[in-house]
C-alpha positions as CSV (number, residue, x, y, z in Angstrom):
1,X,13.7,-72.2,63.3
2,X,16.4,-70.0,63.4
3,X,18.3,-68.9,60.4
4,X,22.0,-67.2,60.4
5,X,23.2,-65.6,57.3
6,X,26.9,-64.6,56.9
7,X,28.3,-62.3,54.4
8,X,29.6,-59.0,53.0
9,X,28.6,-56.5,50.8
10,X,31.1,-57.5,48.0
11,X,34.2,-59.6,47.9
12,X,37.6,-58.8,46.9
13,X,39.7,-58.5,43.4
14,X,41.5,-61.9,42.6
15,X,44.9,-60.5,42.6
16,X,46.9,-58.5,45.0
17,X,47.8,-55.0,44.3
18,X,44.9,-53.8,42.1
19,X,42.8,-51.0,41.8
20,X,45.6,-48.2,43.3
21,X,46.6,-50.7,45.8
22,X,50.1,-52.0,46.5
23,X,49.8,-55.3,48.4
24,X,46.0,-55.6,49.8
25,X,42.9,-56.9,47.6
26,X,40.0,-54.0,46.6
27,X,36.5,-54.0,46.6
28,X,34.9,-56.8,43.3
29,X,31.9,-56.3,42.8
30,X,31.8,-59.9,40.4
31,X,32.2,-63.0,43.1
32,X,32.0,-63.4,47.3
33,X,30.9,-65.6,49.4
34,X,28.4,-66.3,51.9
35,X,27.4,-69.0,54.3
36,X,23.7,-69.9,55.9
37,X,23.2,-72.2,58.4
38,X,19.7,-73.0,60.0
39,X,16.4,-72.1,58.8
40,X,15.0,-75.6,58.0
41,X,17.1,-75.3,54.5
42,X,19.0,-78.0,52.9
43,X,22.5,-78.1,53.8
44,X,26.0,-79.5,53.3
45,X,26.5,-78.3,49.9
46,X,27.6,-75.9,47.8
47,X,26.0,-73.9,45.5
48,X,27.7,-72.0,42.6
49,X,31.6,-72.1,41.3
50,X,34.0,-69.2,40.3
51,X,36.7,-69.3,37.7
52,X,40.2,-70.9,39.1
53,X,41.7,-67.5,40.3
54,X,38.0,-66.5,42.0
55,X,37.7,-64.1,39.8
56,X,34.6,-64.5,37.6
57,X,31.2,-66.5,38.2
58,X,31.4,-70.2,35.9
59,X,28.3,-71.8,37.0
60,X,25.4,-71.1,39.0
61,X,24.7,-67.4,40.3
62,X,23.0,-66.1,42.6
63,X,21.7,-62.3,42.9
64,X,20.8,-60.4,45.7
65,X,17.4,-60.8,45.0
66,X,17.8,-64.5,45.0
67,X,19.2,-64.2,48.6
68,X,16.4,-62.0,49.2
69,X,13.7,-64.4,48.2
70,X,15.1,-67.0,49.9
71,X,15.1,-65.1,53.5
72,X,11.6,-64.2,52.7
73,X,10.7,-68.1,52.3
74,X,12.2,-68.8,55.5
75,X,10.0,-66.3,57.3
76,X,6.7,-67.8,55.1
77,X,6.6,-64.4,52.8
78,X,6.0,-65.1,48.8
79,X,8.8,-63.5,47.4
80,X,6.2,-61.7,45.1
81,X,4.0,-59.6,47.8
82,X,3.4,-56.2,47.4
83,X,3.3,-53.3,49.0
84,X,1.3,-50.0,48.4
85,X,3.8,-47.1,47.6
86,X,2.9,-43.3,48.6
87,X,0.4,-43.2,45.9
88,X,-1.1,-47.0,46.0
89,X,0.9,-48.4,43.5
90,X,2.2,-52.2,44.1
91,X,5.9,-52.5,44.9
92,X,7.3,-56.1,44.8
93,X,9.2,-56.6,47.8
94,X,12.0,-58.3,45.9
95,X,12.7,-57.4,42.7
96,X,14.2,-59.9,39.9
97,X,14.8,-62.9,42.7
98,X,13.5,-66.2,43.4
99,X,14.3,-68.5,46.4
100,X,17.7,-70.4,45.9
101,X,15.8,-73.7,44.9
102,X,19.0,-76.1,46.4
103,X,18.4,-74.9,49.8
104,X,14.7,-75.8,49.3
């Protein structure tokens, strides 16, 4: 029942010395990595692919909103409940994301 989610905020530039720095790797905002294990999901695989030098996505993104979604899913939330804002509008609780279907 229990799902564990690991993972940054970004990942870091391809190359060493970029960005102002002289040997370490900056903030890139492009490509990282995360890992889930639990949750009922399907596992053992990997989902997605980065250029040779891990700099740039090649196949199969996925977007915060697609990460998101997918945590939403595990708790039995649709991805596309609303809540009422200050003034009773409808706000999507996740915005331009759907659960990552592989894990599914």
């Amino acid at each position: 029942d229990t799902l564990v989610l690991a993972m940054g905020e970004f990942g870091r530039t391809p190359k060493i010395g970029t960005q102002g720095s002289t040997d370490g790797r900056d903030h890139w905002p492009h490509v990282m990595s995360m890992s889930l294990a639990g949750g009922k999901f399907r596992h053992g695989q990997v989902i997605g692919a980065t250029s040779r030098d891990g700099g740039e996505i090649a196949h199969r993104p996925v977007t915060p909103g697609d990460i998101a979604a997918t945590i939403y899913h595990h708790f039995g939330i649709a991805p596309d409940r609303t809540y009422p804002d200050h003034q009773g509008r409808p706000i999507r609780i996740v915005e331009h994301g759907e659960p990552i279907r592989e894990l599914l």
